[in-house]
C-alpha positions in Angstrom: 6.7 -5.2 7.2 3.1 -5.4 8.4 -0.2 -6.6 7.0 -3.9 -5.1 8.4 -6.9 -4.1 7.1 -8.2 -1.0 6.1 -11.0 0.7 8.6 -13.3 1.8 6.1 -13.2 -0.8 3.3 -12.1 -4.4 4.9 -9.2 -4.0 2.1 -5.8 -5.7 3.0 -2.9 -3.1 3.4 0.4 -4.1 3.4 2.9 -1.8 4.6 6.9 -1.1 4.8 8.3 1.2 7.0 11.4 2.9 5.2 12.2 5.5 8.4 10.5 4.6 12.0 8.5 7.6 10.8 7.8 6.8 7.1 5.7 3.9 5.8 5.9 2.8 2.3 1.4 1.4 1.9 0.1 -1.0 -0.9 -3.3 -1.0 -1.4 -5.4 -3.1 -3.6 -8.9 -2.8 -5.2 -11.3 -3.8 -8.0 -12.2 -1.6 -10.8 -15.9 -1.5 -12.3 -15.4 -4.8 -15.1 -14.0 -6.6 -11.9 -10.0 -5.8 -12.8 -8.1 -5.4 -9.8 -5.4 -2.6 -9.1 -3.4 -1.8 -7.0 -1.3 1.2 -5.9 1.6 2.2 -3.3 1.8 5.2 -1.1 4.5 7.2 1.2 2.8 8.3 4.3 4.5 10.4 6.8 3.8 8.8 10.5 4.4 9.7 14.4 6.7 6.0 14.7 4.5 5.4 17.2 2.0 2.2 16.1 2.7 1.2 12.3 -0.4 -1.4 12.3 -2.4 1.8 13.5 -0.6 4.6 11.3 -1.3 2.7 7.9 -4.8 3.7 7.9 -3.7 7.3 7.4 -2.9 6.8 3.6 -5.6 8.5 2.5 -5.2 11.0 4.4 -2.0 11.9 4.5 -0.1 9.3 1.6 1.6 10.4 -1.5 0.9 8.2 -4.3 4.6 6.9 -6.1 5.3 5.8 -9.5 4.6 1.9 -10.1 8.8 1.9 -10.4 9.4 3.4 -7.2 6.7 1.1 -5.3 8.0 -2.1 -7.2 11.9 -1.4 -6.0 10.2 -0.6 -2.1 8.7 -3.7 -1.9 8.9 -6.0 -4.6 7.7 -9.1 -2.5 4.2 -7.4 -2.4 4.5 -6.3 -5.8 5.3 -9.5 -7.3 1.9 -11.1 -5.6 0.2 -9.0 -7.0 1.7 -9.9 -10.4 1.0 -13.3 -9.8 -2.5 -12.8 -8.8 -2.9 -11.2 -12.2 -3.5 -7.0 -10.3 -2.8 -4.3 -12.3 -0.8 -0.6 -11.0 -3.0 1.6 -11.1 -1.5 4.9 -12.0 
């Protein structure tokens, strides 16, 4: 389990690796009327530097259900809950 921020935004992302070469990455953000979201990503990695290899999600993540990414990490997924974040599908 790891926690950086993202490059081009400042954005916290948490991530989970469920393979040394597959991370499981939560992001969060803030919609227009100030809501905030978040959504959870599978991102296929080298296994070399996880901290580093999170900022590809954009790039190279596949969005999940909000079922999948709650059973993946549902420590994550309940902080958001309690600070009131919304999936964002």
């Amino acid at each position: 389990m790891g926690l950086t921020n993202d490059n081009d935004t400042g954005i916290p992302l948490w991530y989970r690796a469920i393979h040394r070469k597959v991370l499981v990455v939560y992001t969060e953000g803030i919609l227009s009327d100030g809501g905030g979201v978040w959504a959870a990503y599978i991102v296929p990695v080298k296994g070399e530097n996880h901290n580093q290899e999170a900022q590809t999600w954009r790039a190279e993540g596949v969005r999940v259900s909000e079922g999948e990414a709650r059973s993946l990490y549902s420590a994550v997924t309940e902080d958001f809950d309690n600070r009131g974040l919304k999936y964002n599908p």
